[in-house]
Phi, psi and omega in degrees: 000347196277314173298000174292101170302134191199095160270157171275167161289155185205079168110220176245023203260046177325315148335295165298307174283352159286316187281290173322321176302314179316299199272007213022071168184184184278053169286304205254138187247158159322309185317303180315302199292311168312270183353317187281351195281302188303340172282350165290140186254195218241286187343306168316308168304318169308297193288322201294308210285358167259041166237019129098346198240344150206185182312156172300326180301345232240303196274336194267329158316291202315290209269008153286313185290341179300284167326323156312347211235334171307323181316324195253019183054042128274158165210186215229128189240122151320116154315326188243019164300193136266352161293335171291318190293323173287341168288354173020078169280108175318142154306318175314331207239026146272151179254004179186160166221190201198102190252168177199150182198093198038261197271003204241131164250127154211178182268141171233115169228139176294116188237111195038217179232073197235117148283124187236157171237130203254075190265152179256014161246004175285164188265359152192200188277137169273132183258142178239144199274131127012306222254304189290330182322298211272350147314329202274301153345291174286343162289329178302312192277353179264359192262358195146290164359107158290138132225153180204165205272092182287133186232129210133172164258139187255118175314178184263167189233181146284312194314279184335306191282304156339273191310346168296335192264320218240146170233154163245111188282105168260130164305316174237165158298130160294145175273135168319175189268342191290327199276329191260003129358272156300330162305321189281310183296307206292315183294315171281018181265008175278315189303314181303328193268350203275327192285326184318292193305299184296345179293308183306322192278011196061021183057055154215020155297153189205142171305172190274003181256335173289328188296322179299316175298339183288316186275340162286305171333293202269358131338296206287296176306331192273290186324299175356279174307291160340284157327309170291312173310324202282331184279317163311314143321276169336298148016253164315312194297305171306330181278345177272335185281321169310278168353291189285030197233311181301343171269334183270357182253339159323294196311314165311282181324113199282178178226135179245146188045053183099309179245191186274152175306131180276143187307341171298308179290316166332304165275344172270019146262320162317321177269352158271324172310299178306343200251321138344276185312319185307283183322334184269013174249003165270161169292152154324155158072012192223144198262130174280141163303139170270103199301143206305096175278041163273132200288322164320290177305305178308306133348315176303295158296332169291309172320315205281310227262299151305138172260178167310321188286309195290323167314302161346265181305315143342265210317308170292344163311310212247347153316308198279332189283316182305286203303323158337280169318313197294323183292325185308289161001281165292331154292352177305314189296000000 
C-alpha cells in the first residue's frame, strides 16, 4: 500500500487529487489547472450552461478535466451512456474510472491486478475485490454519482509495476478523513479529562489496573501473615501438649522413697505385669508356662514383640493398677 500515490483532500482542490491520484503522481498543480480553466473561452461556457442537464460549474470542471487528461491522450466516456452500454464492457476489464458528485472528484484504478478507490477524503487507498467493483459502481449511480471511463494508456508507475507481481491483503478500511478527525478529537478530551482527574488527586491518583494490581499485592501479603500466625500457633500448642503429657505420666507413675522408679524395678515390674496378663489368658486347668525372667531373655522378647511407646503405656498401665491396690489395701485397714 505504501507505493500507492494517495493525495489527501486540502481544500477544495478535489480536482487535483483526482487526477494526480489517476496518474499516480504531482503531475498536476492548482496553478496548472486555472490555466486549464482560463482557456475555455466565454463561448464555451455559454454552451456548456445551455445545456440545461447540469450546473456550469459541473460542466465547466468536466471540460477541465477532460483537457487535462488530452495531454497525456486520454478521454473520459459516460459510463451509463448508450453508447458505452452497447459495448457491454466488464467494469474489470477496464483500467480506471473517474466519479463525481456535484463538487467532489475521484479516481477508482486498477493497480497490477488489483482495484483500489483513491478517494482523498479517505485516510488512505481503499482496496475493491473483483467481485464487489461493479456493485461498488452501482451503488455510487443510485447515490448520485457521474462516472466515467478513462480510456487510454495510463502512464507507468511503480505501484502499478509491484501489484503485477505481488497482490495485497487489507485488514482494516481506511476511515473517512473527517471520522478520523473526530476519532482523534475524542481521544484528546479523554486525555484531557484523564489529566484533570490526576490534577484533582495531586497527582497521586492511579489508574484503575494499577490499583488493582496494588489490592492483589496486599491481599496476597495479608494471607502470608495469616499462614505464618497459624503455623506459629500450632506450634505452640504441640510443644504445650508435649509438656503436659509429659507432666501427667511423671504424675501418674508412682515413686518410692521419694524419687522415680529405677530401671531395675521398672523391669521386675513390668515382668510381673505380664506374668499376670499371661495367666488371666490361659484356660482354666490348663498350666501356664512360666515365663523365662532372665533379665536378657525378657528384654529380648519385649523388644522383638513391642515398641518403645507401647512399654510405656504397659508400664503406666501397670503404675495406676499398682497405685489402685494400694488405696484398696489401706481402705481395708
Amino acid at each position: 500500500m505504501e507505493s500507492i500515490f494517495h493525495e489527501k483532500q486540502e481544500g477544495s482542490l478535489c480536482a487535483q487529487h483526482c487526477l494526480n491520484n489517476l496518474l499516480q503522481g504531482e503531475y498536476f498543480s492548482p496553478v496548472e489547472l486555472s490555466s486549464i480553466a482560463h482557456q475555455l473561452d466565454e463561448e464555451e461556457r455559454m454552451r456548456m450552461a445551455e445545456g440545461g442537464v447540469t450546473s456550469e460549474d459541473y460542466r465547466t470542471f468536466l471540460q477541465v478535466i477532460s483537457n487535462a487528461l488530452k495531454v497525456w491522450g486520454l478521454e473520459l466516456i459516460l459510463f451509463n451512456s448508450p453508447e458505452y452500454q452497447r459495448l457491454r464492457i466488464d467494469p474489470i476489464n477496464e483500467r480506471s474510472f473517474i466519479c463525481n458528485y456535484k463538487e467532489h472528484w475521484f479516481t477508482v484504478r486498477k493497480l497490477g491486478k488489483q482495484w483500489f478507490n483513491l478517494n482523498s477524503l479517505l485516510t488512505g487507498p481503499e482496496l475493491i475485490s473483483d467481485t464487489y467493483l461493479a456493485l461498488f459502481l452501482a451503488q455510487l449511480q443510485q447515490e448520485g454519482y457521474s462516472i466515467f471511463v478513462v480510456k487510454g494508456d495510463l502512464p507507468d508507475c511503480e505501484a502499478d509495476q509491484l501489484l503485477q507481481m505481488i497482490r495485497v491483503q487489507q485488514m482494516h478500511r481506511p476511515k473517512l478523513i473527517g471520522e478520523e478527525l473526530a476519532q482523534l478529537k475524542e481521544q484528546r478530551v479523554q486525555k484531557t479529562d484523564l489529566e484533570r482527574v490526576l490534577e484533582a488527586n495531586d497527582g497521586s491518583g492511579m489508574l484503575d489496573e494499577d490499583e488493582e494490581d496494588l489490592q492483589r499485592a496486599l491481599a496476597l501479603s495479608r494471607q502470608e501473615i495469616d499462614l505464618e500466625d497459624e503455623e506459629a500457633d500450632l506450634r505452640r500448642a504441640i510443644q504445650l501438649s508435649m509438656q503436659g503429657t509429659s507432666r501427667n505420666i511423671c504424675q501418674d507413675t508412682p515413686q518410692t522413697s521419694g524419687t522415680h522408679l529405677t530401671s531395675e524395678e521398672l523391669r521386675k515390674r513390668r515382668e510381673a505385669y505380664f506374668e499376670k496378663q499371661q495367666q488371666q489368658q490361659d484356660p482354666p486347668g490348663h498350666p501356664c508356662e512360666k515365663p523365662n525372667t532372665s533379665s536378657g531373655a525378657l528384654d529380648s522378647d519385649l523388644g522383638d514383640a513391642m515398641s518403645e511407646e507401647d512399654m510405656l503405656q504397659a508400664a503406666v498401665t501397670m503404675s495406676l493398677e499398682t497405685v489402685r491396690s494400694n488405696f484398696k489395701t489401706e481402705g481395708k485397714k
